[in-house]
C-alpha positions in Angstrom: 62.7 0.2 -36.9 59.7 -0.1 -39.8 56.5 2.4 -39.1 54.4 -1.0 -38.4 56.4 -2.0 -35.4 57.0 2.1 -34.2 53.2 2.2 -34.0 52.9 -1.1 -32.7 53.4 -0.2 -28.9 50.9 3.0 -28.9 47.9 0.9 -30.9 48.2 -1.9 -28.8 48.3 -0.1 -25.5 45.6 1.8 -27.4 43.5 -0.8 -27.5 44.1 -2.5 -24.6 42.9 1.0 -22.7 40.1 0.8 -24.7 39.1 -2.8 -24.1 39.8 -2.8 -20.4 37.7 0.5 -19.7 34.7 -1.4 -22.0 34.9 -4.1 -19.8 34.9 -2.0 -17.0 31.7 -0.1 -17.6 29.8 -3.6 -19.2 30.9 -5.1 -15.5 28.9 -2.4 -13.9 25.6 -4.4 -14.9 26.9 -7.6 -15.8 27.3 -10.3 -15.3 23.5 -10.3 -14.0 23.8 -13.5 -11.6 26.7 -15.1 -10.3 28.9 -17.5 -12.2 29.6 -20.8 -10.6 32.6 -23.6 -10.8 31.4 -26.2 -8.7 31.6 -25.0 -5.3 33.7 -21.2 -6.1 32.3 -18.4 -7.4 34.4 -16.2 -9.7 35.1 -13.0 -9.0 33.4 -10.1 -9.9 30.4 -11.5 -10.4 27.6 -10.5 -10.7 28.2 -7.3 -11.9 28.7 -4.2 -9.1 25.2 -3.2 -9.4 23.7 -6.4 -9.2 25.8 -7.4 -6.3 24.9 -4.1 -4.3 21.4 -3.6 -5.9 20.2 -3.5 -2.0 22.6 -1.1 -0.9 22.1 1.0 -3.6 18.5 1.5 -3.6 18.9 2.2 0.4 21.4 5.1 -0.8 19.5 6.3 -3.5 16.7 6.5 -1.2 18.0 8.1 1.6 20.1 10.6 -0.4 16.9 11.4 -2.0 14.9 11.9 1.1 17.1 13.5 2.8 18.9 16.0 0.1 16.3 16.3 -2.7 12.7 15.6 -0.9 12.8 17.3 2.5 10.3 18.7 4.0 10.8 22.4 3.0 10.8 21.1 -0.7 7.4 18.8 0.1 5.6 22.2 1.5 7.2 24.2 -1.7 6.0 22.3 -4.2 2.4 21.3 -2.6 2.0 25.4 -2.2 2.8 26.3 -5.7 0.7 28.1 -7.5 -0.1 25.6 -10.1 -0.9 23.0 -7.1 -3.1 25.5 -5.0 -5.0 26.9 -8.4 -5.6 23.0 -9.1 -6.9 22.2 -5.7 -8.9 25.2 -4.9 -10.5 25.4 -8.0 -11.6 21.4 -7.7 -12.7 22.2 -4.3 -14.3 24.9 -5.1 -16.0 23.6 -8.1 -17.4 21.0 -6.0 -18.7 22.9 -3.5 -20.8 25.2 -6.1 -22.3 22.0 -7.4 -23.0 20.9 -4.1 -24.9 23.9 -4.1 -27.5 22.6 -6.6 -27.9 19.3 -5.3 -31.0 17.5 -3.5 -28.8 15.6 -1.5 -29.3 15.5 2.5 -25.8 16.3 4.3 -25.8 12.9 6.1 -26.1 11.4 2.4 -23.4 13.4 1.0 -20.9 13.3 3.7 -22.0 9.1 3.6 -20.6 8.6 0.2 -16.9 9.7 1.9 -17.2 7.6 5.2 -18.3 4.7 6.3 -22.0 4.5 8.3 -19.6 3.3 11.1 -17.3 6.3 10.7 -20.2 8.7 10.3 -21.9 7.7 13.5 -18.4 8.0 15.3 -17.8 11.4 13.8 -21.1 12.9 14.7 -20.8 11.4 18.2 -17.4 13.0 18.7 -19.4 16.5 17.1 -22.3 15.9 19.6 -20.2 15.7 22.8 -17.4 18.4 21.7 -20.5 20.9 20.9 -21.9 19.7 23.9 -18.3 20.4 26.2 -18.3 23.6 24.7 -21.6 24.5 25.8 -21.3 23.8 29.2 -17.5 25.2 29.6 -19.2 28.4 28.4 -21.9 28.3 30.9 -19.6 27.2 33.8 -17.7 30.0 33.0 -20.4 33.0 33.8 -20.7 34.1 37.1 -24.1 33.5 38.3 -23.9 34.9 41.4 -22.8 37.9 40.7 -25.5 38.6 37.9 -28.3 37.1 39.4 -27.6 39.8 42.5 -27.1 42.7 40.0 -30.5 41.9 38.1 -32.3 40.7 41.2 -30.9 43.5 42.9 -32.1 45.7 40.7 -35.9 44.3 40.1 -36.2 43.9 44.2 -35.9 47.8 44.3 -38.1 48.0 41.2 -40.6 46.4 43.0 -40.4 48.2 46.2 -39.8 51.6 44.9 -41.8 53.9 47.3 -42.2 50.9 49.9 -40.6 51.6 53.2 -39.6 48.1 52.8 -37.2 49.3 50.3 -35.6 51.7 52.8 -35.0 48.6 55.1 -33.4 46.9 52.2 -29.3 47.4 51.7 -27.7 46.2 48.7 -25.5 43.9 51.1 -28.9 42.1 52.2 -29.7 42.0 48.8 -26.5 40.7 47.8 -26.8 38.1 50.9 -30.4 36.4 49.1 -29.4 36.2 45.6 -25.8 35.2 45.4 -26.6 31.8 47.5 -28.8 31.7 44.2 -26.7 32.3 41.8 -24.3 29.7 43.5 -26.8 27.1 43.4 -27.3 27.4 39.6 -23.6 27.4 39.1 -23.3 23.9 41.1 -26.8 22.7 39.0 -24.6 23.6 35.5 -21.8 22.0 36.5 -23.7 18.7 37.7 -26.6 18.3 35.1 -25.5 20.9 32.6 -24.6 17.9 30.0 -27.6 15.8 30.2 -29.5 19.5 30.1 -27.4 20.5 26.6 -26.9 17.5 24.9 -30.1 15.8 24.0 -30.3 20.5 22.7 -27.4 19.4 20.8 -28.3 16.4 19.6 -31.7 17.9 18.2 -29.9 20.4 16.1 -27.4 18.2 14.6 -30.1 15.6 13.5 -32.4 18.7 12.2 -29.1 19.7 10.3 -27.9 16.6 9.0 -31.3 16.2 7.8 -31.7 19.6 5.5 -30.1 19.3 1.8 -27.0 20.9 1.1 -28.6 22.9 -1.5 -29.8 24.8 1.3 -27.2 25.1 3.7 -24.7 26.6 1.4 -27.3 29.1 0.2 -27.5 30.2 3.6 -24.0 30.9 3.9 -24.3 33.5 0.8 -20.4 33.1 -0.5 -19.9 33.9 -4.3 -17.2 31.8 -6.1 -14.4 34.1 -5.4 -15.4 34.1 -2.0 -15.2 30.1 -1.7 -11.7 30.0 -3.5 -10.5 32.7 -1.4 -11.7 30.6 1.8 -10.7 27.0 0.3 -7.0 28.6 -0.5 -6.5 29.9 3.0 -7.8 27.0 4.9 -5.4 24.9 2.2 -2.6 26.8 2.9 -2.6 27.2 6.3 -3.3 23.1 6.8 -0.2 22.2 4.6 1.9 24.8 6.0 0.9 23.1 10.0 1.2 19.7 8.5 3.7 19.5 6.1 6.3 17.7 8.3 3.7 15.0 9.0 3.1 14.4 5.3 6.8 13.9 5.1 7.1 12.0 7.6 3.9 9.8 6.4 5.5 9.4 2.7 8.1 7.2 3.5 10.3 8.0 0.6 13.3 5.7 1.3 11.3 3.0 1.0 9.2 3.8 -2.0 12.4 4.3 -3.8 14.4 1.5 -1.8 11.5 -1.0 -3.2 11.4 0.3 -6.4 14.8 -0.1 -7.0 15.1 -3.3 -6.2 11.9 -4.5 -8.1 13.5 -3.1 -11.0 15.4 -5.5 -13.2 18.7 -5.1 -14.0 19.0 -4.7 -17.7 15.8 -2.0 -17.3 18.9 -0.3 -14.4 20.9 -0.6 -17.2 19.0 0.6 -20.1 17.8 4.0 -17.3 21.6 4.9 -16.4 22.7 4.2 -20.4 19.8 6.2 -21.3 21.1 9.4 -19.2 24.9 8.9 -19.2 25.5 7.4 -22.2 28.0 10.0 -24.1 29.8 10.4 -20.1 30.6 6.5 -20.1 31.7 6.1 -23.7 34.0 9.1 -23.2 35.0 6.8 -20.0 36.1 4.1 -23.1 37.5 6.4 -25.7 40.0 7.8 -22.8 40.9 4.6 -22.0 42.3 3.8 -25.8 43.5 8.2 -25.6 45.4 7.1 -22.2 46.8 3.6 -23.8 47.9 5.3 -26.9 50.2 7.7 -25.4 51.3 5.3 -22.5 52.8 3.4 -25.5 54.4 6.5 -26.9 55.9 7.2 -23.4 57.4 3.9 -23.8 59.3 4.8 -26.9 60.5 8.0 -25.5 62.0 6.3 -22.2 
């Protein structure tokens, strides 16, 4: 038997390994679109990938959510030190320039919201303010101060009387707490309509001064106001970073990306980052074909 015909078997099986792998990985991605004969469509196409584009994406995007985007990675990297240095030094940088400005609050805080919104948001202040108020006050007990202070200025009063003499802190007690009573019930009916228009007042007389002035009052240095913008940062993403995961729906960014994407730029991605893997995929199969066709010499 010549050399030719020895090495015959292993080069052909050679490269039939190697063909058969090529065509393998190239029917990953193609064909694009089905192929058509009449009423039948051949198998295998399209291509795996463009067949179960849909599936994939929903995969991708779920393995993603779930194994690489949770929410204990969402909170990790939104309290990193690069992102809080970033956001409290914006925030803070803003708040210093605010410092400066001319600006009334109500026109500052206006170029965030809506006039709609503001007016909403400053009722909602006006009556929580004014709930506050009046759950404070409800929660003193009249009675019992107006009789110690009343108490106290009735035997002021009569010291030396003989009037006083007649006077027992029980009858004392006996005048004033029906007093303090009263008030109590007064609070707890009119207290609102008595705080509010208070409350009112003070928010319009606020909302009113520039927020130059307002911030000077509060007499916080930089440091300061990047120590108190980081806290208040890292305590709200730390409360509320399972609602921000929850609110980025990552399955479906991902899911609708995927499938916006074309199919040669799928193909040109995966080439672009597994490129040697797959072609090692090829060369094995001409490796595995070669010494299939050696095997058959042997036996």
């Amino acid at each position: 038997m010549s050399i030719i015909e020895t090495l015959s078997g292993p080069v052909i099986g050679a490269a039939i390994g190697y063909c058969t792998n090529y065509i393998a990985v190239k029917m990953l991605f193609r064909p694009v679109n089905p192929i058509r004969l009449g009423k039948y469509t051949l198998p295998f196409t399209p291509g795996v990938i463009p067949k179960r584009k849909k599936e994939f994406a929903m995969a991708l995007g779920t393995t993603i959510s779930n194994t690489l985007i949770t929410q204990e990675e969402l909170e990790k990297a939104l309290l990193s030190d690069g992102m809080k240095q970033s956001i409290t030094n914006g925030i803070a940088d803003y708040v210093i320039n605010m410092s400066n400005t001319t600006m009334t609050i109500k026109e500052s805080l206006s170029s965030f919201v809506s006039e709609k919104d503001y007016e909403e948001i400053k009722s909602q202040l006006q009556q929580l303010l004014s709930q506050k108020m009046l759950a404070g006050l409800s929660g003193i007990d009249f009675g019992q101060i107006i009789a110690s202070e009343a108490g106290a200025a009735v035997k002021e009063k009569l010291k030396g009387n003989m009037l006083a003499m007649m006077l027992s802190d029980s009858m004392i007690a006996s005048l004033t707490e029906p007093i303090g009573e009263r008030v109590k019930e007064y609070i707890k009916n009119h207290g609102m309509e008595k705080i509010q228009p208070a409350v009112i007042g003070e928010i319009e007389c606020i909302e009113n001064q520039s927020m130059g002035s307002v911030l000077s009052k509060i007499l916080l240095y930089e440091k300061q106001i990047k120590e108190l913008v980081e806290r208040i940062y890292t305590d709200c993403i730390t409360s509320a970073s399972g609602a921000i995961a929850r609110q980025i729906d990552i399955v479906g960014i991902v899911k609708n990306k995927i499938q916006d994407m074309d199919v040669k730029d799928m193909e040109k991605l995966v080439l672009s980052v597994m490129k040697n893997e797959l072609d090692t995929v090829i060369n094995l199969g001409a490796v595995l074909g070669f010494l299939i066709g050696l095997l058959n010499l042997i036996f």
